[in-house]
N, C-alpha and C positions, 0 to 999 in steps of 0.2 A: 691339737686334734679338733676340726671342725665341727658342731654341732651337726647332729641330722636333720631333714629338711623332708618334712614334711606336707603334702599337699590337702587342700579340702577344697575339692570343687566338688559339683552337682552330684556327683554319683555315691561319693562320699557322703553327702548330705541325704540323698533319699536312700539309701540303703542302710543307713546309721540309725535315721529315723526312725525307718519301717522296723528293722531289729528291735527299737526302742518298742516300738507299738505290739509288736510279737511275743516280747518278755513279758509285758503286760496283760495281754493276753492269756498269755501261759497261764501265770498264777492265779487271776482273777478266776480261769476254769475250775479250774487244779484245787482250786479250794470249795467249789462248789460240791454240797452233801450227797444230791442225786446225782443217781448214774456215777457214783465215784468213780468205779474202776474206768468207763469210757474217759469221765475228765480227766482224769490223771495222765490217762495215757494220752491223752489230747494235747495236753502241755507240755507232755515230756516230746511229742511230737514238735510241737513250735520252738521249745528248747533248741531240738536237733537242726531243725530247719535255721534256726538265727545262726548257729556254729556251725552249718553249710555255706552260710551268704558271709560268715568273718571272713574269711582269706579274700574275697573279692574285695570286701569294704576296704579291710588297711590294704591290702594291696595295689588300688586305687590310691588311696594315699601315700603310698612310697614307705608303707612300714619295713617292706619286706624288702628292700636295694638298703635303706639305714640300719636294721639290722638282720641280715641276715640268719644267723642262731633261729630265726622262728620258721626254718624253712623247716616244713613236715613236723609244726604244733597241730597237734590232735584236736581240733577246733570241728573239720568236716568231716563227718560219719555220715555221707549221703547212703549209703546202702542200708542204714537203720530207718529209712523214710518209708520205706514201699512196705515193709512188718508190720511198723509200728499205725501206719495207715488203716491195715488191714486189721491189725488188735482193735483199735479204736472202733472201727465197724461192727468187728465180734461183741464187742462189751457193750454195744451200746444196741445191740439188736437183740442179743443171747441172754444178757445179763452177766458175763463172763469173760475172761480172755480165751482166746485159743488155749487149747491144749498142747502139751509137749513148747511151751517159749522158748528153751533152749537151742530146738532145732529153728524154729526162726530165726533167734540174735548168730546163730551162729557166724554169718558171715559178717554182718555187722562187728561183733568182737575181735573177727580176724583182722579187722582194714581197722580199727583202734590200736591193736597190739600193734602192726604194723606200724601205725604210723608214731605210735611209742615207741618204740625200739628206735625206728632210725631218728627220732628228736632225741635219744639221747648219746647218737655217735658224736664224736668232735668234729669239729664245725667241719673242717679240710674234706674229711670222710660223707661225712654228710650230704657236704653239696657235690663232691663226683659223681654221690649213688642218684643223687635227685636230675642230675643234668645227663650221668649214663644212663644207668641197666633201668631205672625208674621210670624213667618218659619213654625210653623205647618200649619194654616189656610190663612193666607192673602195673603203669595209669592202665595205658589199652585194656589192659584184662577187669579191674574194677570200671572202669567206663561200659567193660558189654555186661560184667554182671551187673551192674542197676539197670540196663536195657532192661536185659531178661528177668530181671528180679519185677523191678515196677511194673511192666507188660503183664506178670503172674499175678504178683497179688491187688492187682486192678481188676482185671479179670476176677479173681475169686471174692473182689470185697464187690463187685456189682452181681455177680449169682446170689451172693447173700444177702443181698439187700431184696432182689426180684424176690426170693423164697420170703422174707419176711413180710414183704406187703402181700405176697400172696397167704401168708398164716392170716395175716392181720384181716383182711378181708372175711376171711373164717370165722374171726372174733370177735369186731369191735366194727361198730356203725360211724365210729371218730375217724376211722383209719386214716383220713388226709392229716390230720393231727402230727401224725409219726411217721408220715412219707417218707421221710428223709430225702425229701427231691434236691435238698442244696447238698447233700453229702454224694451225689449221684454225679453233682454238673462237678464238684471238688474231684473225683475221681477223673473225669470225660476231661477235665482242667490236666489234670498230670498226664494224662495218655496224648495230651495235644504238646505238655511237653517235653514228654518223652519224645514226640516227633522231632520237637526243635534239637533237644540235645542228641538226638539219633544224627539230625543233619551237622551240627557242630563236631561232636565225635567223626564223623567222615571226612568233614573237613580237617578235622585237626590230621586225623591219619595222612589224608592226602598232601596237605599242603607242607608236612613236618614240623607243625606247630601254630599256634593260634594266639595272641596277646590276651590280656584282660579286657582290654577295650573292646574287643571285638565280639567278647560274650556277655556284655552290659544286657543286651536284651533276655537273653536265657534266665539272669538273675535279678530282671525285673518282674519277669514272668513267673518264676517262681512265688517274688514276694507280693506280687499281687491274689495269685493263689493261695497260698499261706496265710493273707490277710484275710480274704475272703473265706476260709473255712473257719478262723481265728471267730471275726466275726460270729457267723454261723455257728459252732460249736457255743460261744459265749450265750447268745440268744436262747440256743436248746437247753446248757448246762444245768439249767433247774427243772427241766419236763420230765418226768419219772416214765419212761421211755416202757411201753408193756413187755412182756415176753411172752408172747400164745403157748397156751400150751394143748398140747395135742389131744382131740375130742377124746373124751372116755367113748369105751366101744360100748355101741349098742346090743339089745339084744340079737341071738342071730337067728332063734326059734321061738314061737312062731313069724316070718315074715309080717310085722305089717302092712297097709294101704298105704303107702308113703304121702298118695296124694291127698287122701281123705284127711290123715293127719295134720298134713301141711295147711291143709283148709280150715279145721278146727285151730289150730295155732295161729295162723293168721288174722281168725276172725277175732280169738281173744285180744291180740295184740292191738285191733284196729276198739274195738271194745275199752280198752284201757286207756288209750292213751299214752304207754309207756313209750314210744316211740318219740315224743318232745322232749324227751331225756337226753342232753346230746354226747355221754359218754357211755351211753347203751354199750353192753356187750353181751357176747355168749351167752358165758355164765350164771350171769347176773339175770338174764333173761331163762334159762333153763330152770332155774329156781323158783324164779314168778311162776312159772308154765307145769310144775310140779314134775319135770322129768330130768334127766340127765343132757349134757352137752352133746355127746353121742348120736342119741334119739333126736337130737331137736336138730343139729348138723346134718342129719341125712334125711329128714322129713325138710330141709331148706332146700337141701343140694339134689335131692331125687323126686322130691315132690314139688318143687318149683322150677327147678332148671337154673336155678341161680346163688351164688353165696350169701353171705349173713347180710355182710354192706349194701347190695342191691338191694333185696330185700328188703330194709327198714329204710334206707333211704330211699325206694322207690312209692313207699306207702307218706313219706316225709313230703315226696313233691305231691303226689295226690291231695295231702295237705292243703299245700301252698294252692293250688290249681281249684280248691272247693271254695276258699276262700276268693279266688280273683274271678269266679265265677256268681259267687254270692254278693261282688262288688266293693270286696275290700281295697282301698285304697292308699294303704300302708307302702313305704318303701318294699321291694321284691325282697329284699336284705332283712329287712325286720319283722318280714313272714317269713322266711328259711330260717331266721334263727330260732322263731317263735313255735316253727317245726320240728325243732333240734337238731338241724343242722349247724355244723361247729367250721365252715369256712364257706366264702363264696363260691368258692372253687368247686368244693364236694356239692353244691346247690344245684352248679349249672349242669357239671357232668349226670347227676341221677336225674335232672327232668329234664334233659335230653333226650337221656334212655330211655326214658318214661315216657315220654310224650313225643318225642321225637322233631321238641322244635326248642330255640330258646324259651326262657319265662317271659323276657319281653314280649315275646312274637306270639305268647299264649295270650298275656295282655291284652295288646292291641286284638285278636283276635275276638277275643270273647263277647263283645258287642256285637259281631257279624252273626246273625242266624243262621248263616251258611257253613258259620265254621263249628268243625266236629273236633272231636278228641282227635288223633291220631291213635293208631295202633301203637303198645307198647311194646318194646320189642324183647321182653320179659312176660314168664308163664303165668300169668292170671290165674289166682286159686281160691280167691274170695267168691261164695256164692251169689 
């Protein structure tokens, strides 16, 4: 009896690898103390995703024509990706998993058992059911539930992520801190391949079947994805991610002047200096100010016309703009942070808004006699 013969070309080689880089990944999360439950479920995420990409890898290598017996090993639970996607979102925005997990895994579990039972019919049995009633009737049906599955909990893990930057905004002056802008393009990444496998799915319907070779791209596209959240997740795995929590209510009698308030609070705040602080938040500021988050939240939000972020980072570019007018000559970067601003990014958007032009173009400007402020396109409550 001849040995088996096995192949390692290219695809074997970067899909091997990339698994290598993803397990690594995994654990290196997975063991980070903050944000545990996100990490955990993070790794157990890329876990899943390397035993999605096993059957292409050896398969590409001719495991699976040498020995047969591994046809339908329980290696890919693709339908555990679009849950555990969406957990990982929960946990890392909420502080918490979803509620009710069991009606998430459920379908997941189903296509495990599944593919346990039939790895362990006799080999004869086995491959009839995988070359019959399998490829006709069973793949198709798990191919549209991960349509519909990952299209859902895509959808529901970018509402929750909008709802969190818009608390976060409510709360904390860092907010670009916790964007989660790379966990947003990770998502918009799977919905782009949901497209591709929507088209490969049609095709395979169509054509009555589709080789390995012919969906190399699909599972490059994943592990590129994969790596790239991998990545991402790793970078974050130590940031103790906030969770807002909902303003205490104010009082409801007597109404106060929301803006007269707003005015007093502001002028204290410009007064302090608390504002170069650059993980300023709510609370923390409600305290300074001797009232509750409640009170201080609807004297921002009714007596300015704007949230907490705008707010302190709109007074943070006045900053920067007093000094490049008093002819400071420091990097623009090293007066935003000297501001308390905690990214470039959050610098340029608030004295935009602010001023309505870049900080370079305030720069260059400020020498011209002819050049004015612009209007701010934020309520002015300072007297």
């Amino acid at each position: 009896m001849s040995e088996p013969t096995l192949y390692f070309g290219w695809r074997v080689a970067l899909l091997g690898f990339a698994s290598l880089q993803l397990l690594t990944l995994a654990v290196a999360i997975a063991v980070q103390p903050a944000n545990a439950r996100a990490n955990r479920v993070l790794g157990l995420f890329l876990l899943v995703l390397v035993g999605v990409i096993t059957p292409y890898t050896i398969g590409f290598a001719g495991a699976y024509d040498a020995w047969r017996w591994l046809t339908f090993a329980p290696f890919a639970i693709p339908l555990a990706l679009p849950p555990l996607l969406f957990a990982y979102t929960h946990a890392l925005v909420r502080g918490h998993r979803p509620a009710r997990p069991g009606l998430h895994l459920a379908l997941p579990l189903a296509q495990f058992g599944y593919f346990l039972v039939c790895f362990a019919l006799p080999l004869e049995a086995k491959w009839n059911w995988y070359t019959g009633a399998h490829n006709r009737f069973v793949n198709p049906a798990f191919d549209l539930a991960l349509l519909v599955s990952l299209a859902a909990y895509a959808a529901a893990s970018l509402r929750l992520l909008g709802a969190y930057r818009r608390d976060l905004a409510e709360a904390r002056s860092d907010e670009d801190r916790f964007a989660t802008g790379w966990l947003s393009r990770v998502i918009v990444g799977l919905v782009a391949v949901l497209s591709i496998y929507a088209a490969f799915t049609v095709w395979d319907w169509l054509s009555g079947g589709i080789d390995y070779f012919q969906e190399t791209g699909l599972y490059l596209a994943l592990v590129l994805i994969g790596g790239y959240l991998g990545v991402e997740g790793w970078r974050h795995a130590g940031l103790r991610f906030p969770v807002p929590a909902p303003p205490a209510v104010a009082e409801v009698a007597p109404t106060p002047d929301w803006t007269d308030l707003a005015r007093r609070f502001d002028a204290t705040l410009r007064e302090t200096g608390w504002t170069g602080e650059a993980d300023l938040s709510l609370p923390v500021l409600a305290r300074r100010l001797g009232t509750n988050t409640g009170r201080l939240s609807r004297a921002i939000n009714l007596g300015m016309g704007v949230n907490f972020s705008a707010w302190i980072n709109g007074i943070r570019a006045e900053t920067v703009a007093t000094a490049l007018a008093a002819g400071a000559t420091d990097d623009l970067l090293t007066l935003a942070f000297d501001a308390g601003f905690s990214s470039k990014a959050s610098f340029n958007r608030a004295f935009q808004a602010r001023f309505g032009c870049s900080p370079s173009r305030y720069r260059r400007g400020v020498p011209d006699h002819d050049f004015r402020d612009p209007e701010p396109k934020m309520r002015r409550v300072a007297g």
